[in-house]
Steps between C-alpha positions, in 0.01 A plus 500: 500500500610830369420852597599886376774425736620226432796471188406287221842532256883508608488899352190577805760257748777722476372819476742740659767236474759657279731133478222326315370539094169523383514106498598448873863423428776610643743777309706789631345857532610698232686813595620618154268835489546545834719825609746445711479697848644463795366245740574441855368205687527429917452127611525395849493156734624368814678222574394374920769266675603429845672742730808299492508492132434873464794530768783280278369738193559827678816371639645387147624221663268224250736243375418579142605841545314902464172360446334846497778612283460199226181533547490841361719391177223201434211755500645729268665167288139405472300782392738498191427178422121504540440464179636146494313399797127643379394346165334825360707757696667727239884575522576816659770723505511635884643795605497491889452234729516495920496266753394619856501239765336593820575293861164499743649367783180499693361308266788285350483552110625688244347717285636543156333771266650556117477802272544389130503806226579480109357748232286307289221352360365250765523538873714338766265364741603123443887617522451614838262225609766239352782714737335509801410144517865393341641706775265316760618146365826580532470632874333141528731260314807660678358475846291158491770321636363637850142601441305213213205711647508882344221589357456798190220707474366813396632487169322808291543802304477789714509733193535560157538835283514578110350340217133570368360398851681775655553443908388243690587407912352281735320633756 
């Protein structure tokens, strides 16, 4: 049973959907008569662990070395390569990337928020999604040795700017 509602061809299913054809396949968005601007994207997350954990990461004493440090270096290693991690993500030329790690001793985790820019014709939000949560894995995979348990969270654009959408933060 159908209603007004309700889609009835792949073309009503993806309405809005900008990575699917008229025929419900799959293709990559193109960009070609786009202008380029310049676009800015903020993602966030947390990684949560136990006290002792977050005390052997502020100490720098983990076996495996700076862990906040390589951490860092794996965020901004990623959002370069996003495009080989996300099927339809174009290729993009960035022109800024940072890595902020914040320590909440109070609540033991790390916050790690990443600001991706590049002038073009698509925006950044997956480059600073992939970053942050890169960055978080890293945290983990260097420190699991003492803490299997950490647990990442929060991952989410915080906000975006330029392109034909204009500005965009969450609330």
């Amino acid at each position: 049973m159908t209603d007004s509602k309700t889609a009835n061809s792949p073309a009503d299913a993806n309405q809005g959907l900008t990575h699917f054809d008229q025929g419900g396949q799959a293709h990559m968005v193109d960009v070609g008569a786009k202008h380029d601007t310049h676009r800015v994207a903020v993602a966030s997350g947390v990684i949560s662990m136990k006290p002792q954990t977050l005390a052997v990461i502020q100490s720098g004493t983990a076996k495996k070395g700076d862990v906040l440090g390589i951490a860092r270096i794996a965020a901004i290693m990623a959002s370069k390569r996003t495009s080989d991690l996300i099927p339809l993500c174009h290729p993009l030329a960035l022109t800024h990337v940072s890595v902020e790690f914040a320590v909440d001793a109070g609540q033991s985790r790390i916050s790690c928020t990443v600001r991706v820019e590049t002038n073009g014709k698509t925006g950044v939000e997956m480059e600073a999604l992939t970053a942050v949560q890169v960055g978080l894995l890293t945290i983990y995979d260097m420190s699991k040795a003492i803490d299997r348990g950490m647990v990442m969270s929060d991952i989410r654009v915080q906000e975006k700017h330029g392109g034909k959408s204009g500005s965009w933060s969450q609330a």
